[in-house]
N, C-alpha and C positions, 0 to 999 in steps of 0.2 A: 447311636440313635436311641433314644429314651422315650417313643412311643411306638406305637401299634402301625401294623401296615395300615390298618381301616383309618385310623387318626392322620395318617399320611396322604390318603388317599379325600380324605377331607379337609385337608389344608389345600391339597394341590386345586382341588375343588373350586374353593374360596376363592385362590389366587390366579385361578382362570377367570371366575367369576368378574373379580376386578381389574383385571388384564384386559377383559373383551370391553367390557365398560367406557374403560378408559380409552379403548382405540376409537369405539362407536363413539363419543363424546368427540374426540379430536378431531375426526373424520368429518362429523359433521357439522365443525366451527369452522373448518376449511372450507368444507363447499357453501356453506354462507359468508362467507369473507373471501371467496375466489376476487372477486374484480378487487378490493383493496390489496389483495396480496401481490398480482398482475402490476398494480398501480405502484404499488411496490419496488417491487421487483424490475421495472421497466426505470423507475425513479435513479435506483441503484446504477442500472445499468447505462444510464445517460449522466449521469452526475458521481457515480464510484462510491459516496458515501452520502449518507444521510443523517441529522443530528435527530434525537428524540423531538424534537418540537414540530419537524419535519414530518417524521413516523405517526406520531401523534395527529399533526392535521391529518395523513390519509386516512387514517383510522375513522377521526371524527365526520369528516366533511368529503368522504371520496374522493377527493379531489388534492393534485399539489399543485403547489406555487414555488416554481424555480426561485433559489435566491438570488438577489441581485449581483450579478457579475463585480468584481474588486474593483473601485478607481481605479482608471489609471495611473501613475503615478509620472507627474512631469517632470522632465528630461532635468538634470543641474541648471543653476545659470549661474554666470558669473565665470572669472577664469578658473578653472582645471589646478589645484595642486597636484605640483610635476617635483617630486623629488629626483634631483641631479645623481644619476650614477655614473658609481665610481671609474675612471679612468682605468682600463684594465688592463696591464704591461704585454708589448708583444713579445711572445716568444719568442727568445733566441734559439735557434741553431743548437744542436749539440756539435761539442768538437769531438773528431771524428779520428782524431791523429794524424802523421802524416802519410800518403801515399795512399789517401781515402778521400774519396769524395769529388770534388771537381779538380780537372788538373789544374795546375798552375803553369805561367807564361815562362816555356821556356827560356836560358837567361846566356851569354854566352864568355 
């Protein structure tokens, strides 16, 4: 530490000073901007995201304007490309050796 407890005790001073400042400032940009933050925050919450132009109008004008829902997009026309798949070999049987598996017709 390279000054004095009094110098300390006047920095700490200062920086309460501008601590309290800054809360009283913030404090009370929120309660004058409660309903745009509401408008906000309710925008968010019925739509998840919002783009700056978005934010911007509530800011400006109290008010938003839903974007317009995407086209729809219509269904293909025409026939369907259908690639042909491959013919898939049926298993055989493993062989089992003799005197395994299904008996066989006896023979005389």
């Amino acid at each position: 530490k390279d000054y004095s407890e009094d110098t300390a005790r006047q920095i700490d001073a200062e920086v309460k000073i501008l601590i309290d400042s800054a809360y009283s400032r913030a404090k009370t940009l929120i309660q004058e901007h409660a309903l745009k933050l509401e408008l906000i925050a309710k925008a968010l919450l019925d739509h998840e995201t919002l783009d700056g132009e978005q934010v911007a109008e509530i800011v400006r004008t109290g008010k938003f304007t839903p974007p317009e829902p995407p086209p729809l997009l219509d269904p293909p026309r025409g026939a369907q490309a259908v690639t042909p798949l491959p013919e898939v070999p049926k298993p055989t049987p493993p062989d089992i050796g003799p005197g395994l598996g299904s008996p066989s017709p006896a023979t005389a």
